[in-house]
C-alpha distance (Angstrom), angle and dihedral (degrees) to the residues before:
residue distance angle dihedral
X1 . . .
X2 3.81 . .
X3 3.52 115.8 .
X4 4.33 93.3 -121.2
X5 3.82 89.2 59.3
X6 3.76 93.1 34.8
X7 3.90 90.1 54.0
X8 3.92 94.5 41.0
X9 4.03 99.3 56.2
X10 3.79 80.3 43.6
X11 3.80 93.3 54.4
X12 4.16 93.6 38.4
X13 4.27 89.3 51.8
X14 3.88 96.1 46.0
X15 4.20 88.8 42.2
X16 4.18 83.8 55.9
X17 3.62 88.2 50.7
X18 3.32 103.3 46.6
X19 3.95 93.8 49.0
X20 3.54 87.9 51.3
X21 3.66 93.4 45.0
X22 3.94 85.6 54.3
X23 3.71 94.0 42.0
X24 3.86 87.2 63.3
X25 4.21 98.7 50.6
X26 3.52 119.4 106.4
X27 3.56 126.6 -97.7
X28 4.03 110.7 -104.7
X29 3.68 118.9 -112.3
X30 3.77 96.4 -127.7
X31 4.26 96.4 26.3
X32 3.50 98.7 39.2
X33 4.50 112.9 -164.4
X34 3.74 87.3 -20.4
X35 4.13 94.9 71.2
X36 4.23 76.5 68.7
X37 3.58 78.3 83.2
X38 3.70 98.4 80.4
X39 3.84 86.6 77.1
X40 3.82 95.6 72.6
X41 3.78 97.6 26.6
X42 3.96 102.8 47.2
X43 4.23 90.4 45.4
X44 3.88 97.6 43.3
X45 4.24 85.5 51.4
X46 3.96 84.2 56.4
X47 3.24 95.2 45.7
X48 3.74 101.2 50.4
X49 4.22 90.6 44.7
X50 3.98 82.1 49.5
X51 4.18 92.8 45.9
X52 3.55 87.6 44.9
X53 4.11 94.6 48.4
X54 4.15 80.9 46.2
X55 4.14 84.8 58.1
X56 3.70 92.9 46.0
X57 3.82 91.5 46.9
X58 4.03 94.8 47.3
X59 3.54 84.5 43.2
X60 3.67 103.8 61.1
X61 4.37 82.6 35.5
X62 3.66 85.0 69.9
X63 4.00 94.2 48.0
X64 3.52 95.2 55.9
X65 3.62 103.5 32.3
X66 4.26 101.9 24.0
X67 4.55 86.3 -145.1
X68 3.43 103.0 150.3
X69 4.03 88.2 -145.5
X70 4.07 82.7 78.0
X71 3.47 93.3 57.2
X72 3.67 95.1 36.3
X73 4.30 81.5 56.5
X74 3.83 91.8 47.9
X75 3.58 95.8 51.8
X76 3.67 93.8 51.6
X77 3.78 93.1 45.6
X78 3.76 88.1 51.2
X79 3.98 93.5 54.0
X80 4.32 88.8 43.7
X81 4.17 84.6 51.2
X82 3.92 94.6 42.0
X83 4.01 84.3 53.6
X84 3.53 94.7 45.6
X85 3.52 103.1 47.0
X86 4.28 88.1 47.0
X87 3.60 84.3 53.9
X88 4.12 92.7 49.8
X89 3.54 87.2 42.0
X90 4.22 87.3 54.9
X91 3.73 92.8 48.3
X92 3.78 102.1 41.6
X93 4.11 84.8 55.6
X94 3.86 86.6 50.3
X95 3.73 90.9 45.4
X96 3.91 90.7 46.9
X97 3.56 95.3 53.3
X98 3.38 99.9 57.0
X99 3.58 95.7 40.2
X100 3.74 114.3 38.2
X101 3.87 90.2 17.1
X102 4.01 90.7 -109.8
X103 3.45 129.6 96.0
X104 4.41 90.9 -164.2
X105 3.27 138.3 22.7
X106 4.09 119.4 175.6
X107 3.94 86.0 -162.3
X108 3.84 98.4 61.4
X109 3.67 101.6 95.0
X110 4.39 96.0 -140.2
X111 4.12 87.2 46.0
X112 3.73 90.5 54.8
X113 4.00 102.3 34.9
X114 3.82 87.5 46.9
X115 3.75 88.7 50.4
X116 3.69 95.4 52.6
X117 3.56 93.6 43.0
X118 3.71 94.2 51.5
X119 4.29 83.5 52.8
X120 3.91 99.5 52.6
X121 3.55 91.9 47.7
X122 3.87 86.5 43.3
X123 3.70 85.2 51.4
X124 4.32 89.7 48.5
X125 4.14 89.9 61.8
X126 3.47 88.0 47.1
X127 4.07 87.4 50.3
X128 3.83 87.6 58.2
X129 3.78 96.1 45.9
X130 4.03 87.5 54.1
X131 3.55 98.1 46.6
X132 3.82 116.3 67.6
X133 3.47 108.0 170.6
X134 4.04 102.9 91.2
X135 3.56 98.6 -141.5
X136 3.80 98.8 45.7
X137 4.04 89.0 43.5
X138 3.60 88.0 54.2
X139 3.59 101.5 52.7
X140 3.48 100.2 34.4
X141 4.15 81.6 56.1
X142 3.59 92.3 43.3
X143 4.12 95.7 66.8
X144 3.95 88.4 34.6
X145 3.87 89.3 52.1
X146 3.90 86.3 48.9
X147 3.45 103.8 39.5
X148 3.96 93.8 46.0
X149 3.78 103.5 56.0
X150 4.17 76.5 72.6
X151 3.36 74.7 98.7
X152 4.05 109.4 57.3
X153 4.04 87.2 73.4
X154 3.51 93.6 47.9
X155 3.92 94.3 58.6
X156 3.22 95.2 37.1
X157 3.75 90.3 53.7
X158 3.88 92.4 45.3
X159 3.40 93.6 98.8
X160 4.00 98.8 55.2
X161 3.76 95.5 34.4
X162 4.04 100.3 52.3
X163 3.95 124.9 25.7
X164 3.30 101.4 -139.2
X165 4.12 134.2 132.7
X166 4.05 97.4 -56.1
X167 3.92 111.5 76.3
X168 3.64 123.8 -116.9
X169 4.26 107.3 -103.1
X170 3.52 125.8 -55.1
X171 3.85 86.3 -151.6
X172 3.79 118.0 68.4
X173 3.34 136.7 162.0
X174 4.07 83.5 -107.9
X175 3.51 93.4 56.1
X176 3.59 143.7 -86.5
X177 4.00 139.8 -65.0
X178 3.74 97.7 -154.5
X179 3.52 115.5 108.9
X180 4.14 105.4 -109.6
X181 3.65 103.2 -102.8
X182 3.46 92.8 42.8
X183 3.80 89.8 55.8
X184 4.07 98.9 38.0
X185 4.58 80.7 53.6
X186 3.88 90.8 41.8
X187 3.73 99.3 53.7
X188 4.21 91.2 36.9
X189 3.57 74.9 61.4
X190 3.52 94.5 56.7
X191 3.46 95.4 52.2
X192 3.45 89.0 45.2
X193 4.11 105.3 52.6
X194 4.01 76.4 44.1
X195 4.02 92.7 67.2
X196 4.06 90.8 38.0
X197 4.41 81.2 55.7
X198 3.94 90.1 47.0
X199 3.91 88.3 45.2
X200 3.86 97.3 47.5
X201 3.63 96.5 42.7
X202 3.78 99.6 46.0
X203 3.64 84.2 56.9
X204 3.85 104.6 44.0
X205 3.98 89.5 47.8
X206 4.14 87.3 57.8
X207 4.07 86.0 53.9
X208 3.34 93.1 43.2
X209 4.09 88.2 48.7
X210 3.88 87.0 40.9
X211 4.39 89.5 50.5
X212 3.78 93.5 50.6
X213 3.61 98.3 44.2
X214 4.20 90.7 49.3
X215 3.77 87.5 42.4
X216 3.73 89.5 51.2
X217 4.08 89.8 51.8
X218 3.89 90.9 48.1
X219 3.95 86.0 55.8
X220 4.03 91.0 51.4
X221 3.13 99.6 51.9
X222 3.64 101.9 40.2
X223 3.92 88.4 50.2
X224 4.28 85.8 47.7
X225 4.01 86.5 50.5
X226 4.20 85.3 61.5
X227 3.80 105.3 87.1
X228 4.43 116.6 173.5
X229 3.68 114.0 -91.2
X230 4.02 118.2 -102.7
X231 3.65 134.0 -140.5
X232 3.46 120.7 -158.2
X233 4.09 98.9 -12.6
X234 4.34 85.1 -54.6
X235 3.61 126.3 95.8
């Protein structure tokens, strides 16, 4: 079976699990239903730091190596992290309303980071779109993709470096404060969000490989369908 459709009925039966794995946690005592949340919100923040280490990887594969399928695989990590992180962004506000009676807060150190982070990359599709020569989009992405992901440590880190709204992690090296269940569902969702990234990317490199090579034909044969002006029946 080809990997794609392998790696997409993978990522579709571990999604099902995992949302009925979540469906069957126990309300919180303080959160009530909403603390279900967690489930989206926790996986799609892995995701988009993992997408994000994808663009910095296919990034510096195009440095050394200049093969346009490791741009082509940065680019479509960067578009799968961009999504992710809008949709951690969506259900952090959701989450935040219900608990701290705020959906935004520009002083809470993860809010702000992730919203900045979720910009610059924002800003590196929009460096592709506005650079149309291949070679110079690539490397111009290349040391944005690299020097951008700066950034994944910094959110990450938020939590530890500046007290603010967001807690520090519920997931130390000590342990965990996560009721079991929740935890065992949470980090099946991990896994799972994980497979739906391999799926989507693996199939938005092809396209991208697919777009370049048909825009590369279109370019041949327009430049064959230019022929030197005559005078007079001579060249």
């Amino acid at each position: 079976m080809n990997l794609r459709y392998a790696l997409t009925a993978a990522a579709l039966v571990a999604l099902a699990i995992g949302f009925w794995l979540a469906a069957g946690t126990p309300p919180d005592a303080v959160q009530g239903e909403y603390v279900r949340i967690i489930h989206v919100h926790v996986p799609s923040s892995w995701v988009a730091f993992l997408a994000f280490g994808g663009t910095l990887l296919g990034s510096a594969g195009w440095l050394i190596t200049k093969r346009a399928r490791f741009d082509h695989y940065a680019a479509a990590s960067a578009e799968l992290g961009v999504f992710f992180t809008a949709l951690s962004l969506l259900t952090g506000m959701i989450w935040g309303y219900v608990t701290w009676g705020i959906a935004w807060d520009w002083g809470d150190a993860r809010m702000s980071s992730t919203a900045l982070m979720f910009f610059v990359y924002l800003g590196y599709l929009a460096l592709r779109r506005a650079t149309l020569n291949p070679v110079d989009r690539a490397r111009r992405s290349a040391i944005l993709g690299i020097v951008a992901f700066v950034q994944v440590p910094l959110v990450y880190f938020s939590v530890v470096l500046f007290r603010t709204l967001h807690q520090t992690p519920s997931i130390t090296t000590e342990g965990s404060t996560m009721e079991s269940s929740t935890l065992r569902a949470m980090l099946f969702g991990l896994f799972a969000f994980t497979l739906a990234y391999a799926a989507f990317t693996t199939w938005r490199t092809r396209q991208l490989i697919i777009e370049a090579e048909l825009t590369a034909t279109d370019a041949e044969h327009a430049g064959s369908a230019v022929t030197a002006p005559t005078l007079g029946g001579r060249p």
